[in-house]
N, C-alpha and C positions, 0 to 999 in steps of 0.2 A: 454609542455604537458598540456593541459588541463582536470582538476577533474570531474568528472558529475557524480552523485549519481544518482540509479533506484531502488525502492522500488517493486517487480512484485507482488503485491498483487493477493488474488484469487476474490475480489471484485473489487478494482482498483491499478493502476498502478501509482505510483508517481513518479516523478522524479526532480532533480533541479542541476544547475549549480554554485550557491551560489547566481546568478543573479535573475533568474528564477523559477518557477516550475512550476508542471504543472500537471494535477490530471486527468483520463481518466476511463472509468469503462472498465474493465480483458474481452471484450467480441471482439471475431472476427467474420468476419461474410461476405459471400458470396457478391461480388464487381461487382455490375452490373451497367450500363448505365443510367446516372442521367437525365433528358431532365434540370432539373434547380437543380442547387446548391444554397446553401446559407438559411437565413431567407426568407421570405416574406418583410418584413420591417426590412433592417439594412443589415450586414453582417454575424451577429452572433460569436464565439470566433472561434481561428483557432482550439481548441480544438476538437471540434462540426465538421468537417471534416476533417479529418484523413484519406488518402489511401495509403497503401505501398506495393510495389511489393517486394518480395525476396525470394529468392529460387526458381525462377518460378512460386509464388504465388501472386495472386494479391488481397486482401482483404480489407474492413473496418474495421474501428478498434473503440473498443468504444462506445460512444453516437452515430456517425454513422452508426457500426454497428446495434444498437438498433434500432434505426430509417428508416433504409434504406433496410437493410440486410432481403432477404427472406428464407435463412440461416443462422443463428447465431450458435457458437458456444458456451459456457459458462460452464466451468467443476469447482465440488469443488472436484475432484480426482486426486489426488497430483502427480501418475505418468503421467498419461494424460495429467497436466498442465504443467509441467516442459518438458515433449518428445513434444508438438504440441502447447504451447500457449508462451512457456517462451521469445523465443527467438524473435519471433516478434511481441511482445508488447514492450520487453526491445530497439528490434530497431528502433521500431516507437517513442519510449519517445527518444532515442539518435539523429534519424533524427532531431528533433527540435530542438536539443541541442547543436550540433556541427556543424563544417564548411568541407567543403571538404577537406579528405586526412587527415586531422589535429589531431593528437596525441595525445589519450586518454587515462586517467588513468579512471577506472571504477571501483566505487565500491557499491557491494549491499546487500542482506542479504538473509538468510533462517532460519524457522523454526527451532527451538534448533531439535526439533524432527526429521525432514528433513536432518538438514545440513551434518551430515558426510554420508549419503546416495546422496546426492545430490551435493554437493561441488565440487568436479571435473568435474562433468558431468556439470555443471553450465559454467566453468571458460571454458572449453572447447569450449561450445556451445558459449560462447561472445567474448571469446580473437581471434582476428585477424583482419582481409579485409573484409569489409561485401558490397558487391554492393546494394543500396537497391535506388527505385524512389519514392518520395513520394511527392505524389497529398493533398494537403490542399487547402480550398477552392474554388473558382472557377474554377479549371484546373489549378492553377496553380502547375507545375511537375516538378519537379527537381532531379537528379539524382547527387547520391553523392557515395564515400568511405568510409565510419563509420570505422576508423582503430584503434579497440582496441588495443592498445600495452601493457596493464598493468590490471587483473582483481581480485580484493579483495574481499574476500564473510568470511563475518561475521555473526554471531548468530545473527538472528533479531533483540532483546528486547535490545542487546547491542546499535544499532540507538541510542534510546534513552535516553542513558547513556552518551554517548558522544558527544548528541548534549546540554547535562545540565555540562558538564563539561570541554567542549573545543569552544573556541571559534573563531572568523570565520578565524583565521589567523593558526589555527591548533594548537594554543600550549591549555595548561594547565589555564581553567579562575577561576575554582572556584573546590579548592582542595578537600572542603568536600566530594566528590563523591570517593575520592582518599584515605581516610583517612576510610570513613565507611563501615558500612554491607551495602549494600542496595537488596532489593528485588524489582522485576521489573515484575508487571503483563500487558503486553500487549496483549491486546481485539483486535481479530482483526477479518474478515470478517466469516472466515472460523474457524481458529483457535484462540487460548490463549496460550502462553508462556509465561510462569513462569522462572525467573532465581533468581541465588543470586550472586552477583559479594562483597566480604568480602576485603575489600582494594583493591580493581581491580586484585583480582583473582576468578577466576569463580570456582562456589561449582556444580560440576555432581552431589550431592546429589540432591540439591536444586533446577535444571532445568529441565522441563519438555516442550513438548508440548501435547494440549488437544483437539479435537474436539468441543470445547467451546465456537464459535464464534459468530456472531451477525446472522449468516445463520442462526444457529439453531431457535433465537424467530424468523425469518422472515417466516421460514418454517411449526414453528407451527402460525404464523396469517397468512399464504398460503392456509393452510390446511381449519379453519374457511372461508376462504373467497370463497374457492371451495365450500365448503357442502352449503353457499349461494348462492352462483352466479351460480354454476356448471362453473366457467371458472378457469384455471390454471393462475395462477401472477407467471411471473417468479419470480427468487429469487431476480435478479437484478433490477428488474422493483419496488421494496419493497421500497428501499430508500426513493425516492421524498413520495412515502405515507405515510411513518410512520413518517418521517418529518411534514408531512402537519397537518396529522392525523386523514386523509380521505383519499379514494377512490372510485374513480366513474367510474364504470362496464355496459356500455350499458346503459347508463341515469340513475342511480340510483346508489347513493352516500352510502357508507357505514365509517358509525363514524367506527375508529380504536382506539380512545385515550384509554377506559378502557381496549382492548384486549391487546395495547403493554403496560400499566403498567404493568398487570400483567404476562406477558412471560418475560418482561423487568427485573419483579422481582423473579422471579423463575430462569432463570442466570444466573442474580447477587448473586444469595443464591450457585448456581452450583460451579462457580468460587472461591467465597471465601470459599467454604467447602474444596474444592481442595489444595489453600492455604493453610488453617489451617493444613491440613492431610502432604501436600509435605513440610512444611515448621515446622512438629513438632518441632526436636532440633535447628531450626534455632532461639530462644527465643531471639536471642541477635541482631537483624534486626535492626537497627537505623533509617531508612526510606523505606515505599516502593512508589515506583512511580507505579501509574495508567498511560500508556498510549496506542496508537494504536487508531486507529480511531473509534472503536467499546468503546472505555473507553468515551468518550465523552457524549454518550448518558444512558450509566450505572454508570455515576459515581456517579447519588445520589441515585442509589439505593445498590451501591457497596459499596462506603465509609463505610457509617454506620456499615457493617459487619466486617470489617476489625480492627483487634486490630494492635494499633501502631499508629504511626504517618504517615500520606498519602501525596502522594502529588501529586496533578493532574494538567493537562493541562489547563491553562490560556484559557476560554472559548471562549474569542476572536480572540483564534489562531486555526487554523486545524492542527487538533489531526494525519488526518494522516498521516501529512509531520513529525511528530519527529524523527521518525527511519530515511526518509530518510535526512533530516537536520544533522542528525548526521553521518550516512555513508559519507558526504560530508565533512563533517569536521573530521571524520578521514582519510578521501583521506588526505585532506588538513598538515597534521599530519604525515604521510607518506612518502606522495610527493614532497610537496611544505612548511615545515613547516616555516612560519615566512613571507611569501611572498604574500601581500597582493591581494585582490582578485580583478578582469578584471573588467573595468568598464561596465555597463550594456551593454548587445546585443540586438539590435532590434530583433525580431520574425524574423523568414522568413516564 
């Protein structure tokens, strides 16, 4: 049986095989008749085109959707994305992932706040036979089996607990996580989840999820760039800008650097007041880990607020494969513990 972790972000979708991963932005979006695929110069990644039929549905997905789609869809409304988006983005990251027919153990994650609302209906919706075709680049179409046999859904912010204390063969690498408090604030598109895992048992006092996400400052420098441009920026379209630190609207470039410091810091003030307030009698926290893909770009305005010792993502890594790096290696832990992992697979 082969492991494959899927992270269904409400920003992007991650997923990896231990070999692999692979990072696509949460948007689907009407699949119409291309006269040319590809770059103009090169081929471009297979990420960048993504088509998959299933359930009778034939859609883009992603960057192509973005690109291509004169219908998109893009929800940060948590039943609408789990009833219409979960399922096939989870089998569009699995297409790429697996072989035909071939025996999958799958494991992924939800929201602390989400998960016992969500959790059956998840395992439901991904365990079995999924017939799905899926078109990557030029036309090239392949039709396969995706045959979940086995599906794990864990508390989100735990990914990243296990991907700092197990290592890639499943067992046990570095005990500290094992012996301590630790508190765990994952930043992520939509939301922030807060846990306390106290020698690897989880505190319901101490977990939360928040509406705290990185949407929220994209939405307030949305908002500024309407009352200038008079044009809507979707929410997903924010990325590459607040990145760059510009944006250019019809010829004419608008600086963004002073507007995302300060949403960037206002935030970070939101989160860790949150903290402090969910985490009163927690005084005895021994580390808290910052991660999630939204912790990347907050962490030097987050750190400073937080009393205790921090520990964040290694800035040369993407922040927001941790969760799903760690859902893989607890498949691995599960499933396979002690058996070391397939040597790499080509794309198809």
């Amino acid at each position: 049986m082969e492991i494959i972790a899927i992270d269904i972000g409400f920003g992007f979708t991650k997923a990896t095989n231990g070999t692999r991963s692979l990072v696509f932005k949460s948007i689907l979006g009407e699949a119409t008749d291309i006269q040319f695929k590809g770059a103009i110069l090169g081929d471009g990644t297979p990420e960048e085109n993504i088509q998959i039929e299933l359930d009778g549905r034939t859609c883009f997905v992603g960057e192509m959707a973005e690109r291509q789609s004169n219908v998109r869809s893009f929800t940060l409304d948590q039943a609408q994305f789990f009833n219409s988006f979960a399922k096939h983005l989870a089998l569009s990251a699995a297409a790429r992932m697996v072989g035909n027919y071939m025996p999958i153990g799958l494991v992924t994650g939800l929201p602390i706040g989400y998960y016992r609302e969500y959790k059956d209906e998840l395992v439901k919706v991904l365990q079995g036979d999924h017939k799905v075709a899926l078109t990557i680049g030029n036309d090239k179409r392949e039709e396969k089996v995706i045959k979940v046999s086995n599906v794990k859904v864990i508390p989100q912010p735990f990914g990243s607990l296990f991907n700092l204390m197990l290592n890639d063969v499943g067992e046990l690498g570095d005990r500290r996580y094992v012996r301590e408090k630790v508190g765990v604030i994952d930043v992520g598109f939509k939301t922030s989840d807060f846990t306390v895992s106290d020698k690897m048992r989880y505190s319901e006092r101490g977990s939360r999820t928040v509406d705290m996400g990185i949407a929220r400052a994209y939405g307030v420098i949305a908002g500024k760039l309407r009352e200038k441009s008079n044009v809507n920026v979707e929410l997903y379209r924010m990325h590459e800008a607040v990145e760059r630190g510009s944006i250019k609207i019809r010829g004419k470039e608008y600086d963004l650097k002073g507007l995302t410091e300060q949403v960037f810091g206002q935030l970070a003030t939101s989160i860790a007041n949150e903290a402090d307030r969910l985490w009163t009698d927690d005084w005895d926290i021994d580390t808290i880990v910052l991660t999630g893909g939204g912790s990347t770009v907050l962490a030097r305005h987050l750190q400073p607020l937080i009393s205790g010792q921090t520990l964040t993502v290694d800035a040369a890594k993407d922040a927001r494969l941790c969760n799903v790096q760690g859902y893989w290696k607890f498949g691995k832990h599960v499933w396979a513990r002690g058996v070391a992992s397939p040597p790499p697979q080509p794309a198809t």
